[in-house]
N, C-alpha and C positions, 0 to 999 in steps of 0.2 A: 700603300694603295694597291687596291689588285682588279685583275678582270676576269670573267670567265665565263663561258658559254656551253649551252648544254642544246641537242634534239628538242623541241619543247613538240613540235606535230609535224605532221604532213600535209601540203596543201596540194593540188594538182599534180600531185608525180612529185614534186620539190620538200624538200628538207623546210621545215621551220624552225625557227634559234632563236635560244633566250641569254639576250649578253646580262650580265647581271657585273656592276663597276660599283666598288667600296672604297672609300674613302679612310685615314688611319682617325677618323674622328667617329666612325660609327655609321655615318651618313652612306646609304645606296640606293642608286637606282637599277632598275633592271627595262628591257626593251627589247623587242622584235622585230624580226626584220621583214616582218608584215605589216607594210603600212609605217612601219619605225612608231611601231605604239609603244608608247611610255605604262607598262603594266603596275608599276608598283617603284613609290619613290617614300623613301625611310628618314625620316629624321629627328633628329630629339625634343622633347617638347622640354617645360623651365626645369623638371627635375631631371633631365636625359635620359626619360621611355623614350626608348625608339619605336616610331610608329608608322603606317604608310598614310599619306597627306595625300594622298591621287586617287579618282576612280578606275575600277578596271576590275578586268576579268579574272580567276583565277584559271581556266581553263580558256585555249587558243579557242576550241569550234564556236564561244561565244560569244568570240569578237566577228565570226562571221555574219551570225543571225541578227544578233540585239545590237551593236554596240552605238548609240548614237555618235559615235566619232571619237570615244574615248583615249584621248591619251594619240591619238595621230598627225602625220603631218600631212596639210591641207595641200591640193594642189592640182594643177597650175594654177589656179585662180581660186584665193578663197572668199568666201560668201557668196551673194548672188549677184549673178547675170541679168540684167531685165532681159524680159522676152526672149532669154538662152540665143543671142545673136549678139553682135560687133562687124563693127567695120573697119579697117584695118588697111592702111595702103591700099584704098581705093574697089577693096574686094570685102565682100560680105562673107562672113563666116557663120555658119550654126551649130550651135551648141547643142549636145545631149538637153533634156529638160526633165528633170528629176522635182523637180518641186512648182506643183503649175504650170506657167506656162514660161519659168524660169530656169536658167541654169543654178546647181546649188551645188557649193565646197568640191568644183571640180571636175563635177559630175556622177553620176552610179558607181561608177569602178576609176574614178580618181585615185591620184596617187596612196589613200587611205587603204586601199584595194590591192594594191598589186607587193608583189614580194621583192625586195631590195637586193641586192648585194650587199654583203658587208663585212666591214675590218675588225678585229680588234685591235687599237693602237692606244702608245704606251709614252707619254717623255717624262721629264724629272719631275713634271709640277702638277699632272693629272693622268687621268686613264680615262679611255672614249672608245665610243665604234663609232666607225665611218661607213654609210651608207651609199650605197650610189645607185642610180634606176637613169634608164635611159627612156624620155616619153618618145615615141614614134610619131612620123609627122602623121598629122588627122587623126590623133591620140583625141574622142571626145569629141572631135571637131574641131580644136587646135591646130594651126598652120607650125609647121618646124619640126623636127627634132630635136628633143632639150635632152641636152645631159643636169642632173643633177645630183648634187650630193648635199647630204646631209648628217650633221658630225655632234655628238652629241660628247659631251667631257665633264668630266667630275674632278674636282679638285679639294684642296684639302681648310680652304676656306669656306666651306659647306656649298659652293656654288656649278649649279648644272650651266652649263655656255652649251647653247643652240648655233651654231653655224649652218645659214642655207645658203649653199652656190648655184647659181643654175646659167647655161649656156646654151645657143639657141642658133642652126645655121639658116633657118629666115628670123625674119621681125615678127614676134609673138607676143602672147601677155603670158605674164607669173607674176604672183601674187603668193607669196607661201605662209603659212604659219603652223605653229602647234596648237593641238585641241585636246590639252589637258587640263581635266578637271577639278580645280583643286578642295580641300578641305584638310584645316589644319586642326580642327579638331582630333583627329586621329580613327584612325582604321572607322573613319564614319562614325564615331559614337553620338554627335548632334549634327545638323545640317548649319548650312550659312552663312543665316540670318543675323546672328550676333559678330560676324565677324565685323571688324573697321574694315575702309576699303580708301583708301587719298591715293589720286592720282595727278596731276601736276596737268591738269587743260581746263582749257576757258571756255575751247568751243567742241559742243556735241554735232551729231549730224542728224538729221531729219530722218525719222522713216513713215514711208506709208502703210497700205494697209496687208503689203504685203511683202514689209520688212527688209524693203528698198531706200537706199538714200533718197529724197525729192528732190538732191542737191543745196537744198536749204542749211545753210550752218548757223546752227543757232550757238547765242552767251548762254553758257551757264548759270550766269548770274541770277543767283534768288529761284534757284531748280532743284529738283533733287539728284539733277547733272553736277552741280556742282561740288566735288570732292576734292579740291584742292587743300582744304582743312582735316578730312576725310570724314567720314559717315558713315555709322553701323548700316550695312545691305539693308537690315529692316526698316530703316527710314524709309530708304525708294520705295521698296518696296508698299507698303501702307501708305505711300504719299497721294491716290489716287488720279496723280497726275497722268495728261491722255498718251504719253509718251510711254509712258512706264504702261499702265490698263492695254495699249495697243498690243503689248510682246508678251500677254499673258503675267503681270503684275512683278515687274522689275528689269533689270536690264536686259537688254541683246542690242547692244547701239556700239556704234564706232566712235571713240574719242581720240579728237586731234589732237595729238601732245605737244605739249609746252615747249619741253626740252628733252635732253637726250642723254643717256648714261651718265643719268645724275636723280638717284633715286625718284624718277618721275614717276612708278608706283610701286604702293605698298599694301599688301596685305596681310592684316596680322588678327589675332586670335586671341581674345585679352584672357580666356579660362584654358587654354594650355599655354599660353606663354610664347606662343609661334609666331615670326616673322617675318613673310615672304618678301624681298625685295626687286623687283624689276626692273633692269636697265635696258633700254634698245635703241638700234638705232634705227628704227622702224618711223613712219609715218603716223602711226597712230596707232590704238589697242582697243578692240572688240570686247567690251565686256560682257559674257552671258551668266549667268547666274541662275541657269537650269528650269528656266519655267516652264520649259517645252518635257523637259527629260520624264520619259514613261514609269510607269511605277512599276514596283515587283521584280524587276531583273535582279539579279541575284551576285551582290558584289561580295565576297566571301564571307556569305553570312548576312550582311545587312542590304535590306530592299529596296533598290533606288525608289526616290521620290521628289517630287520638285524642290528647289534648295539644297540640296544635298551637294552640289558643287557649284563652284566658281571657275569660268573661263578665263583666259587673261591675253588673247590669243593677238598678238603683234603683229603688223602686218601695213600694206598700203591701205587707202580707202577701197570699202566694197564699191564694186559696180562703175569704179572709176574713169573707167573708157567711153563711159555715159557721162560723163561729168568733167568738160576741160576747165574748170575752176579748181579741183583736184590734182596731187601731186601724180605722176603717169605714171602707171603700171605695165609700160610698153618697153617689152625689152629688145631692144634691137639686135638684128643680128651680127654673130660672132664677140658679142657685148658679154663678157662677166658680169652679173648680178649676187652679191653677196653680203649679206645680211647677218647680224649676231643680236643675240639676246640672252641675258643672265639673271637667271633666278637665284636667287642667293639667301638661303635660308638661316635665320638667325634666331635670335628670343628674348623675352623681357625676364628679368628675374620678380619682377613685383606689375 
């Protein structure tokens, strides 16, 4: 296994770095320490083309301009805020309001925004960078100073491990996830739609009209939520169901998971042979499937357009501090919060 880091740009006066970690099976990914974007993740498809399976940029200044959140990690609070406000020990907080009249993944210059510190680090069984960013108290509108890190490791069972830690000297929210895009078809050659997608829950969450929980948890049962058997995306998709039509014709919803680091999802790809597995120990998992994603950006060579990628983004419930039927997203202070999730890529031979 190896690692290695190169100049990739300049951001504000600061150095930008491209860690790039291989594996002795072929398998790499690469990342920056802007935003900890996930730039490009390689792995083999049934005959072992190595391909990259993520969207993103080939060039840093494009992740300034265009990038719908490509490949980042979401933060302190990902998805949306209603009304960019909470209350919180007795004291009202306001939030930036980026989308509406709501807080959205963070805020404007959320942790997606700002540049990291980071490690190259090395033990017998993987190779990682470790990230770390300090939010300042009234970061966004957020009460506290959080320390955070986040560790990202490659091993030689074809699997990326996401570790998020975050620390806090008041009582705050964090909420983290990653917002990488995936497609396992390869370097983008088809979009989505064909892919299977089983994830292991019963209950979806409600959104309204503007892509808010209602609090409402609805059964899966006899939906096109229902993927515990699993379901080519283009199902949902076409199913003209008001859930799916509401987020622009497929998912963007939170699903409550069943269980926990035990294949509770999987995404695989039956014409390359690809298959993503996810394990976490998360609350639940955000599925987006790019209804929103603008067309024409320019991912080295091919032009995003809607379907073109799949989210998988693990995490608490959104908007959860609105919602005490919800697992809490209130990290208390001097409290470790610490979270893992593994992607583990495999493949079918037939």
């Amino acid at each position: 296994m190896n690692i290695t880091y190169e100049k990739w740009s300049e951001w504000n006066g600061n150095d930008v770095f491209l860690f790039t970690l291989t594996n002795d099976r072929g398998m790499g990914l690469s990342a920056t320490n802007y935003g900890c974007i996930v730039t490009d993740l390689r792995v083999p498809d049934r005959n072992g083309n190595i391909e990259n399976v993520v969207l993103g940029f080939g060039r840093f200044e494009l992740y300034l301009t265009n990038a719908p959140y490509f490949g980042a990690v979401i933060g302190r609070v990902a998805g949306r805020i209603r009304g960019a406000s909470f209350e919180l020990e007795g004291v009202t907080y306001r939030l930036a309001k980026n989308e509406h009249n709501n807080h959205l993944h963070g805020g404007p210059n959320g942790f997606h925004r700002v540049l990291w510190q980071a490690e190259p680090v090395q033990r017998d069984d993987a190779v990682g960078v470790v990230f770390s960013y300090t939010s300042p108290d009234g970061e966004e509108g957020y009460p506290g100073t959080v320390h955070v890190q986040v560790e990202y490791w490659l091993n030689n069972d074809n699997e990326w491990i996401v570790t998020h830690r975050a620390c806090s000297d008041k009582t705050t929210l964090v909420n983290l996830t990653n917002h990488t895009y995936f497609n396992l078809s390869g370097n983008g050659k088809r979009d989505i739609l064909d892919h299977t997608l089983t994830i292991q829950s019963s209950r979806v969450l409600e959104l309204n009209e503007e892509l808010i929980p209602t609090g409402r948890v609805l059964d899966v049962a006899g939906t096109p939520f229902d993927l515990r058997q699993g379901k080519m995306i283009r199902e949902a998709v076409e199913s003209g169901h008001p859930q799916i039509e509401l987020v622009g014709g497929g998912y963007d919803h939170p699903f409550w998971l069943d269980r926990h680091h035990d294949k509770e999802i999987v995404l695989s790809d039956p014409e390359s042979g690809r298959v993503l597995t996810v394990e976490t120990d998360e609350v639940g998992v955000v599925v987006y499937t790019s209804n929103q994603l603008p067309e024409g950006l320019d991912l080295g060579g091919v032009p995003s357009r809607k379907y073109l990628g799949v989210c998988l983004e693990t995490q608490g419930l959104p908007d959860a501090i609105h919602h005490p039927q919800f697992p809490s997203i209130i990290l208390p202070a001097d409290k470790e919060r610490v979270s893992t999730t593994v992607y583990r890529f495999g493949g079918r031979t037939s």
